[in-house]
C-alpha distance (Angstrom), angle and dihedral (degrees) to the residues before:
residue distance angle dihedral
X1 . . .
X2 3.94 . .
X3 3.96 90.9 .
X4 4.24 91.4 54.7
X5 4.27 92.9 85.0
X6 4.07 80.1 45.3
X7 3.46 94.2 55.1
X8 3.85 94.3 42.1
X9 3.98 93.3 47.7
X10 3.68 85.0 51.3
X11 4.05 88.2 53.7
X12 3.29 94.6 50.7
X13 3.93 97.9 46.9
X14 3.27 92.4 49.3
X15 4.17 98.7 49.1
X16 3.64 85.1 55.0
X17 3.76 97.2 41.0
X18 4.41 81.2 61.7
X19 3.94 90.4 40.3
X20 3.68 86.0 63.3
X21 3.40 104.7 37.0
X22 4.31 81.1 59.0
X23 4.18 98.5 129.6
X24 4.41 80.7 -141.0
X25 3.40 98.0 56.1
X26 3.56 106.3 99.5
X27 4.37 87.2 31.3
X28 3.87 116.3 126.0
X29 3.30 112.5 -103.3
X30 3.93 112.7 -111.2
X31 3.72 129.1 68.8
X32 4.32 115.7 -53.9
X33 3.39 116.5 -97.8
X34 3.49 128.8 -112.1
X35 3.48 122.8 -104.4
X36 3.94 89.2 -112.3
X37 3.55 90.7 55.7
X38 3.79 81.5 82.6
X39 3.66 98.8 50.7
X40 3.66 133.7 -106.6
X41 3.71 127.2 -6.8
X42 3.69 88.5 -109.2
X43 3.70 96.0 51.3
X44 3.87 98.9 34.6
X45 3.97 88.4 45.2
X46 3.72 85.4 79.3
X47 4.02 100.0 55.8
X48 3.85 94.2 29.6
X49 3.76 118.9 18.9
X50 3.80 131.8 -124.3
X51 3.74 130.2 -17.4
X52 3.17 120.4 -88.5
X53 3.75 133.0 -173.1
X54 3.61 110.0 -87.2
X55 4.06 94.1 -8.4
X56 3.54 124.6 -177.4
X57 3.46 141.6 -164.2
X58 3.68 126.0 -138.4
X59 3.86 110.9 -169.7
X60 3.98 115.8 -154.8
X61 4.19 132.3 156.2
X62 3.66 87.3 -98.3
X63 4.26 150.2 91.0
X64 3.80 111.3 -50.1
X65 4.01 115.8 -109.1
X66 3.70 109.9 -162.5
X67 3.67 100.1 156.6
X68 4.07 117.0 107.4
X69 3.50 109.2 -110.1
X70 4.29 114.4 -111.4
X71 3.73 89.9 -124.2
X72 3.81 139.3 0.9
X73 3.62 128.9 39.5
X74 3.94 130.3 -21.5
X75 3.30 100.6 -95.1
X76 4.43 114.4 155.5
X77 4.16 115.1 176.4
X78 3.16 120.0 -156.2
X79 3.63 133.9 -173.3
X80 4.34 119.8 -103.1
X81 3.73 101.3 -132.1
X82 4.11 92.1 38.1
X83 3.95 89.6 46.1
X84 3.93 90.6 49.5
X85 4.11 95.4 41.4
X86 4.10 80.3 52.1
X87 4.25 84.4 48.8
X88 3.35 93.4 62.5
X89 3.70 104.1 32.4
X90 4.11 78.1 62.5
X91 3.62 101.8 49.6
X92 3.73 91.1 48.5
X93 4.19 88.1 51.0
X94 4.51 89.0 47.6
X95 3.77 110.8 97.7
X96 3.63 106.2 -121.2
X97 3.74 93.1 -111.5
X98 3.95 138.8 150.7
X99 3.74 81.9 -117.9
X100 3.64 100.4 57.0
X101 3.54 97.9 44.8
X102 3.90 85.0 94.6
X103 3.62 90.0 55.7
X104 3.80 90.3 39.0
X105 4.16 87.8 61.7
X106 3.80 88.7 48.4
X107 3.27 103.0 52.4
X108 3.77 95.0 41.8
X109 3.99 92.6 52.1
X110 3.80 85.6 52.9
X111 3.70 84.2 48.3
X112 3.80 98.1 50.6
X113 4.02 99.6 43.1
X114 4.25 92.2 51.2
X115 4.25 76.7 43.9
X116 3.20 92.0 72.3
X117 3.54 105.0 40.4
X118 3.93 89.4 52.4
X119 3.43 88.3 49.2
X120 3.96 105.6 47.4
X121 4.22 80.6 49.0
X122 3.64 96.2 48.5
X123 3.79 87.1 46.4
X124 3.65 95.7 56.1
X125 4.03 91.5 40.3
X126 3.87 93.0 53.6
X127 3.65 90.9 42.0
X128 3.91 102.3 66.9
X129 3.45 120.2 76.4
X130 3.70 123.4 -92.5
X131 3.89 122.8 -101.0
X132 3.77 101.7 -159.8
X133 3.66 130.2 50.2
X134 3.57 140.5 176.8
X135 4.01 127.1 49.9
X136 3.66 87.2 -45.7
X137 3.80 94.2 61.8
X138 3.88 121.8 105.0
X139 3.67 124.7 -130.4
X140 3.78 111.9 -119.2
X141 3.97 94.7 -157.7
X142 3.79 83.4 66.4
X143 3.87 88.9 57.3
X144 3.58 91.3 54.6
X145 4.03 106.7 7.5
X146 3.99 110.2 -161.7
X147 3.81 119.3 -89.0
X148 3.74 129.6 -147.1
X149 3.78 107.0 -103.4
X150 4.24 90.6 -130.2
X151 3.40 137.8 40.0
């Protein structure tokens, strides 16, 4: 009888041991983007690999995946601040033509929606109290340095 709460701790550790270890937890709520969402194949190759058939992207405050999964569907993560650094590195490359401005719009919609998930995070993160201080402290606006809200 005394090794039931034991085994019952243990359950619980364990069911949120695999709740966090969920690849989706830290993903933006919404539906993924599509791989286009990120530009062309030879700009979004860089960020997210090749094209697949049917890829999508799944953008979460985590590591970047960009390899094609062995089996199942297309699915690439890539992480928010890394796929909006890449953004911008893009729009700055596109010739400021009439025929890019459809690519322009794209790219700066993708832009704006991971905007404001960086930003309600960042937010939050800046807004709590700090736990170290002194020399040895960290700066959190390093962690997650402020972003321009447009392209």
């Amino acid at each position: 009888m005394k090794a039931l709460p034991h085994i019952a701790l243990l359950a619980c550790f364990s069911v949120l041991f695999l709740v966090g270890c969920d690849a989706n937890l830290n993903a933006i709520p919404g539906p993924p983007f599509a791989y286009d969402d990120f530009g062309t194949e030879s700009m979004a190759s860089e960020l997210l690999g090749p094209k697949g058939k049917d890829t999508q992207v799944v953008a979460r405050f985590g590591s970047t995946n960009s390899t094609q999964p062995a089996g199942g569907p297309d699915v690439r993560y890539v992480g928010v601040g890394q796929a909006m650094n890449h953004l911008r590195h893009s729009v700055r490359k596109l010739h400021k033509t009439p025929e890019n401005q459809a690519l322009y719009q794209r790219l700066a919609t993708t832009y704006s929606r991971l905007y404001r998930q960086y930003s309600s995070k960042r937010d939050a993160f800046m807004a709590v109290p700090s736990a170290s201080y002194g020399r040895g402290g960290m700066n959190r606006a390093l962690m997650m340095p402020p972003m321009p809200p447009t392209i």
